[in-house]
N, C-alpha and C positions, 0 to 999 in steps of 0.2 A: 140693171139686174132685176128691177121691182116690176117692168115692163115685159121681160123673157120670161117673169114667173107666171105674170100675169096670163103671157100667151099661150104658156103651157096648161097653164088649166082652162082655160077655152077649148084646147082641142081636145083635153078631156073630158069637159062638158059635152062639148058639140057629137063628139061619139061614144057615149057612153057606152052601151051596148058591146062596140066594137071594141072598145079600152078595156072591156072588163073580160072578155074571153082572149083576147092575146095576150092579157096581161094575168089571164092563169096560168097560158101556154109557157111565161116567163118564168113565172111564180113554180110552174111545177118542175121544169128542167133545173132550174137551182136547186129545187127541192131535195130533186132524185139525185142530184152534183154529190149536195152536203152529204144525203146520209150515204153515197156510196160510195163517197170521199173517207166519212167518219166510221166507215163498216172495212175499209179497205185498212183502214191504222188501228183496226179493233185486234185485227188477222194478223197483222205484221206485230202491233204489240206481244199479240201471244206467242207468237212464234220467235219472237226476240225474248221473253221471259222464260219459254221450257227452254231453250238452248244456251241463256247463260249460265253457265259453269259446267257445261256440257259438252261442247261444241268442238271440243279439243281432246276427246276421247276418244278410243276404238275400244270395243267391247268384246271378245271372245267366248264361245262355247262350242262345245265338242262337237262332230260328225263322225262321219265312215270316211276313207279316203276310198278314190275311183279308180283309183291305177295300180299295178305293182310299183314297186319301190326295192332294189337290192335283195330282191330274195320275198321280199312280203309281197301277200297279193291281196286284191283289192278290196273291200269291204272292211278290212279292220278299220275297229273303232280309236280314234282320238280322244283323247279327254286331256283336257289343261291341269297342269301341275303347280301346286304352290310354288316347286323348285325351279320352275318356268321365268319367277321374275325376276333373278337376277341375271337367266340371259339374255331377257327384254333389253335390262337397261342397262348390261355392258354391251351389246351393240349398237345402239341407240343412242346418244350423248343428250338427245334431246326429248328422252323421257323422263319426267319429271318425277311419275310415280306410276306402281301398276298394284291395284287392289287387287286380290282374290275374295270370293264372295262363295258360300255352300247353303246349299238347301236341304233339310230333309221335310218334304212334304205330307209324310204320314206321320210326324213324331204329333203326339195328341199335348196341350197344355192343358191343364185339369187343375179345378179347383172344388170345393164342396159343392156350387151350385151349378156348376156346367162344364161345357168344353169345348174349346177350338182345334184346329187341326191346320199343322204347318209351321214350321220355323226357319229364318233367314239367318244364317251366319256372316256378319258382317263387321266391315272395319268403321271408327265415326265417321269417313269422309261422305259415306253414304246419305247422313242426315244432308246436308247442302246438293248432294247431286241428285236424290231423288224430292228434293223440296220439299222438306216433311215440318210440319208447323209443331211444334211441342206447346202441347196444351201445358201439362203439368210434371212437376219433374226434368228429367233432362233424358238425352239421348245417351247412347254408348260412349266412350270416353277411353284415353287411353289409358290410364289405370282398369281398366274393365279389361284389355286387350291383354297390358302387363301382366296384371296379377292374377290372370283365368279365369274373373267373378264370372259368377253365376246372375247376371242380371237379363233383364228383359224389358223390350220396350215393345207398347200394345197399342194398335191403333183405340181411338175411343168406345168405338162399338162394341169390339172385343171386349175391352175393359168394362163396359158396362154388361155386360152378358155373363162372367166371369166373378164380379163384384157388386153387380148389383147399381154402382154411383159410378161414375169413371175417374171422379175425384179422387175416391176412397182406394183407388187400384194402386197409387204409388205406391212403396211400404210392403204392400200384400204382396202373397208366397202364391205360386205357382208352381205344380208340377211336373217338369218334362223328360224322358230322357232317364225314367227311374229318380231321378233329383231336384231336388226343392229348389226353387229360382226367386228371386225377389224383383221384384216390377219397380224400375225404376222412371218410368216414365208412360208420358199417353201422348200420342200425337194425333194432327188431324190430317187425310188427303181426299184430292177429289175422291179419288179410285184406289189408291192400292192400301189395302187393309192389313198387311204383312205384319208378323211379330219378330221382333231383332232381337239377336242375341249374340253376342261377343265370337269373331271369329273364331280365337284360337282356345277357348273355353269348348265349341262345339266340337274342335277337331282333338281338343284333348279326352272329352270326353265319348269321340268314337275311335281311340284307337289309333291318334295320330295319323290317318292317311294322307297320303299326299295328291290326292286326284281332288280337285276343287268345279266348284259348277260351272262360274266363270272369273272372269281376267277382266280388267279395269284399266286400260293402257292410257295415261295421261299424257301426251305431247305438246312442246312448247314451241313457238318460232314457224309455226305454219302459216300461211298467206293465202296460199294459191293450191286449187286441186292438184296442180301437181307433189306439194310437199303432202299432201295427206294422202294420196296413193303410194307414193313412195316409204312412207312412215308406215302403213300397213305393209309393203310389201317387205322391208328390213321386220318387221316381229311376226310375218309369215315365215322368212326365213330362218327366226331363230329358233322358231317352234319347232319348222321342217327338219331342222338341223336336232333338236332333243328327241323329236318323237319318230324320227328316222320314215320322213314319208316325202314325198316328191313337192319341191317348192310350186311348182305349177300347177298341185292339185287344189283346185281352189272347192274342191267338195271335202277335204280332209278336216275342215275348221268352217263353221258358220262366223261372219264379224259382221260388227256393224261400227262402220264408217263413220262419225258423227259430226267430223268437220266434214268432209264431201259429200253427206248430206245437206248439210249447213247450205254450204255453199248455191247447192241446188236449187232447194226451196229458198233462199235468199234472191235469186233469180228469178225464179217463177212470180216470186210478191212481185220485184217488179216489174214484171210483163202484166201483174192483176193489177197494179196504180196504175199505171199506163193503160189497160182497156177499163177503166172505172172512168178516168178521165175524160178518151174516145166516147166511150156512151152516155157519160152525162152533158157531153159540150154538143155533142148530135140532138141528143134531145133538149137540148136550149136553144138548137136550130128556128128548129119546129114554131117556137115563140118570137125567134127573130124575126121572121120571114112574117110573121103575123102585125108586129112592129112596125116592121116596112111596110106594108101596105095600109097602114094606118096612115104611115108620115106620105105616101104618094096619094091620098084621101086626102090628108092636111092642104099638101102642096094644091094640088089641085082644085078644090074648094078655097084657097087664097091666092087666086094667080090675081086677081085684081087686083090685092092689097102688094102684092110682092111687085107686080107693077110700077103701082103708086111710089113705095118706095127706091124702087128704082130711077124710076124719074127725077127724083125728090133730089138722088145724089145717093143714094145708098151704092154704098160698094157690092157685089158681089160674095167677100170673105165675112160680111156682115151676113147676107143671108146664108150662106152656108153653116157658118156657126150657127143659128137661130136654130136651124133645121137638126140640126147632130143635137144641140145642146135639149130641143123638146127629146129627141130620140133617148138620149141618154138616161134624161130623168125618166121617162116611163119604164123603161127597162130598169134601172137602178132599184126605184118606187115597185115594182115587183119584183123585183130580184132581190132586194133584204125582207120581204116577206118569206119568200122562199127559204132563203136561208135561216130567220127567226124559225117558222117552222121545223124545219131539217134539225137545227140545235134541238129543238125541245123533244124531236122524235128520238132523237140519239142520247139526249139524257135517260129518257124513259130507258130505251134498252139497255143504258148503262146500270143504272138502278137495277134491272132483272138479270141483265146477261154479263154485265161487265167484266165478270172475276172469273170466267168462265175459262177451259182448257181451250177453247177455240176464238175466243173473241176477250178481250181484254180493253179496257178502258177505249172504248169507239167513241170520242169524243174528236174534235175538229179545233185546235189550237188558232195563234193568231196567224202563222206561218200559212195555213191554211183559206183564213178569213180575209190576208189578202190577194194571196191567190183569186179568190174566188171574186173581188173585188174587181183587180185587172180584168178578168174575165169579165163580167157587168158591163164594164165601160169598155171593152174590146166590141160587144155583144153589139151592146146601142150603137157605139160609132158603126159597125159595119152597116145594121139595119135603120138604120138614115144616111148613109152614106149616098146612096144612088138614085133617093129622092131629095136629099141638097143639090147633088150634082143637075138634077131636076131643072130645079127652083131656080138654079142660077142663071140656066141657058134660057130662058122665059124674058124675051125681047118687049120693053116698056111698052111700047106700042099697040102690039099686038095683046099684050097681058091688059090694055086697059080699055080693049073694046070687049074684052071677056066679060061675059052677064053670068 
């Protein structure tokens, strides 16, 4: 062993030069492996964290419909009805739940120092489905829903714009709606700055109507795109059936899909693993091929010695391993640089972008680390492969009149 170490770093001596630029070529395709290995599970992590507790949802809101219908012609407007969810989910066995959600977008919230514009009428489920982080206080609740309070939850900014501190906003009175409200809470999101306030609080206080913005369809027991086209098309039809418009108009109602999305983009990741792979293992090529013709440099430059020991009694499977096992370590010896590097690049971006809507923990596990291992040692064997195969066929004879 202390002899094969030895003779590997001779041929690294002996070509330094030529060691040191294939052995970037190696260094740099692992490189680009890891981070677009660890950029590809950044992708998929985030798209795995907005769709849990989502993913089994279809969303409703109103349109026009495009056709006549029994006497109605086309252009009338649809709008979803609170009275809508119960025949969701008597046709349906396998809806678990259906939220109704209202907006009034010009209602102003005012306080002595300012004012926002826009309020969300909504049920608690909303906190977990829109992932809203509560700074301080708490969110909507169902005694809020029960008892018709008047509360309100503000993202932070708001609160701070409104109050001055966003701490000091829990407690504090806001006015909306003609009515005093008390702020029960402050939350934080990337993007959506919305201010909550208690579904059936809002619809009592315009009047009880029963047209709502949108519909929340929770379904359970779905697998396969077909059970979630099917799942939208029984609460298309329940709809078509209340609001007297043709089940086939699929202009009558805007939805959105959210497991057959799911599904989709679930597919799409991985066809993107799958070409991150193809192009980081191509461009590891590039280094292979630089590898070999390092070890047919070796080879050649030792056909004396490979000679010698052939004559001596060496076996054949002795030089062949010799030849794979230099191959191996130099590929290896720059290929966990590569990857040392790649780790340290994808920390960085983890540190700045990691918590991000689009990328999320891009980090490279050991699942990973030995992937990329197998890989190394695949890499070198192939690129000494066909200079062992060399070395071996080199007839004592003739290798020892070689100068």
């Amino acid at each position: 062993m202390l002899d094969l170490i030895r003779e590997i770093g001779q041929t690294l001596r002996n070509n330094r030069l030529r060691t040191a630029l294939t052995g970037l070529a190696v260094a740099w395709g692992i490189f680009m492996l890891i981070v677009l290995l660890g950029a590809a599970r950044g992708v998929v992590n985030a798209f795995n964290y907005g769709a849990e507790d989502s993913s089994n949802r279809i969303s409703v809101w109103g349109s026009y419909t495009s056709m006549p219908y029994k006497g109605y012609k086309e252009g009338r407007r649809i709008q979803p009805r609170t009275s809508d969810i119960d025949a969701i989910m008597h046709d349906n066995p396998n809806v678990s739940s259906v939220v109704a959600f209202a907006r009034a977008d010009t209602a102003k919230i005012v306080t002595s120092r300012d004012f926002i514009t826009g309020l969300s009428a909504v049920f608690p489920q909303v906190e977990s489905s829109d992932r809203l982080t509560m700074l301080y206080g708490r969110f909507i609740n169902t005694p809020d829903i029960s008892g018709l309070r008047r509360s309100v939850v503000l993202h932070r900014t708001n609160a701070a714009l409104l109050f001055g501190d966003e701490e000091k906003a829990v407690g504090g009175t806001v006015s909306s709606l003609g009515l005093a409200w008390t702020v029960v809470g402050v939350y934080d999101h990337d993007w959506r700055t919305d201010s909550y306030a208690p579904y059936t609080t809002y619809k009592a206080i315009t009047g009880y109507s029963n047209d709502t913005y949108q519909l929340d369809v929770t379904v359970e027991n779905m697998s396969t795109e077909e059970d979630g086209i099917e799942a939208e098309r029984i609460m298309r039809a329940s709809l078509a059936r209340e609001h007297q418009f043709s089940p086939d108009d699929q202009s009558a109602l805007w939805t959105w899909n959210r497991f057959t999305d799911y599904l989709t983009n679930r597919a799409g990741l991985g066809y993107l693993n799958l070409a991150v792979w193809i192009i980081g293992i191509f461009t590891l090529l590039s280094g292979i091929v630089g590898v070999s013709n390092i070890m047919f440099v070796s080879v050649r430059e030792r056909t004396h010695e490979i000679g010698i020991r052939r004559a001596i009694g060496a076996k054949p499977r002795s030089i062949l391993a010799q030849v794979l096992a230099e191959s191996v370590a130099i590929t290896a010896l720059f290929g966990y640089i590569g990857v040392f590097l790649g780790m340290v690049v994808l920390q960085v971006i983890n540190i700045f972008f990691g918590q991000s809507d689009a990328l999320r923990n891009p980090t490279v596990d050991i699942s990973i680390a030995v992937e990329v291992t197998v890989a190394l040692v695949i890499a070198g064997t192939l690129a000494g492969l066909f200079p062992a195969l060399k070395a071996i066929k080199v007839k004592p004879v003739e290798a020892l009149r070689d100068e």
